[in-house]
N, C-alpha and C positions, 0 to 999 in steps of 0.2 A: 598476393596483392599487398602492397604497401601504405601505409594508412599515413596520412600526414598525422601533426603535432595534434593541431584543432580535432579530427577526426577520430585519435587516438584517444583524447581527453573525454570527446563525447560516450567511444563506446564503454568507459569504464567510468561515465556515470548514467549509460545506460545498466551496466551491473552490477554499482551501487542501489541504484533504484531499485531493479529485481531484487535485491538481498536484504534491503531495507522492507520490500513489501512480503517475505518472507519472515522478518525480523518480527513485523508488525504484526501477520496471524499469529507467532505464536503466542506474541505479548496479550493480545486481544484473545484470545482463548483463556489465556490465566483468567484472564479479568473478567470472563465469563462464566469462568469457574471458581470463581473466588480466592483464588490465588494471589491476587493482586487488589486492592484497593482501587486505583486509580487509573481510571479508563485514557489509553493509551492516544496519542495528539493524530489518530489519523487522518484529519485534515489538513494540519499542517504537510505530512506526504501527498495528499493531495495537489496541495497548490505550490508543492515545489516540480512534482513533477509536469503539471499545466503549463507551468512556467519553461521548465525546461522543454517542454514540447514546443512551444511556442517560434523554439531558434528553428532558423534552416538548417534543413539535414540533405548533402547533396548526394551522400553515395545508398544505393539504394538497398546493400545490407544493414548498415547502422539504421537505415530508415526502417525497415521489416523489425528488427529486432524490436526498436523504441515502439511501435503498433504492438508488436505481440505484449510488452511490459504494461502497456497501457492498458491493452483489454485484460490482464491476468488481473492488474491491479481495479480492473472495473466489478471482476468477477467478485472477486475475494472482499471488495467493498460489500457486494451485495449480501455476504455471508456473513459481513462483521458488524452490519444494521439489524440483521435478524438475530444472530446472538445479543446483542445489545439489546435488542426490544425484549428478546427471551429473557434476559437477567431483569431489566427493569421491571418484568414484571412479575417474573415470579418473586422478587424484591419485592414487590406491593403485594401480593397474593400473602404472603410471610406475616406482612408488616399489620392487615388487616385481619388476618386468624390471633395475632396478639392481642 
């Protein structure tokens, strides 16, 4: 199958996306673990990829993949609120034994 220009451009920022939200758990894990200072912009991925969702997608692989990127990136959100709360508050558990 032959992908037009448009088509071509969407699916490789369908796979930027994926690799960006891979990029993201592992940034967000440092910062979980202390590795890192500074909790990682994952909202900003959020709302680029809302954004990007938002265009028509007419062929219906590029469309399945952009669905699965979305729910991976739903999943993984869920995982990086719960570390986040984990840190915040064993950060305060720390902070209140001082």
């Amino acid at each position: 199958m032959l992908l037009s220009k448009e088509d071509l451009a969407r699916k490789n920022a369908i796979y930027d996306f994926d690799r960006k939200i891979e990029e993201m758990h592992l940034q967000i894990q440092r910062y979980s673990q202390g590795a890192e200072n500074r909790l990682p912009d994952w909202e900003r991925l959020e709302m680029e990829l809302l954004h990007f969702s938002r265009k028509k997608i007419n062929d219906l692989e590029l469309a399945k993949n952009l669905e699965r990127v979305q729910y991976k990136f739903q999943n993984r959100k869920k995982i990086w609120l719960r570390w986040i709360e984990e840190t915040h508050h064993s950060a305060g558990v720390e902070k209140e034994s001082t």
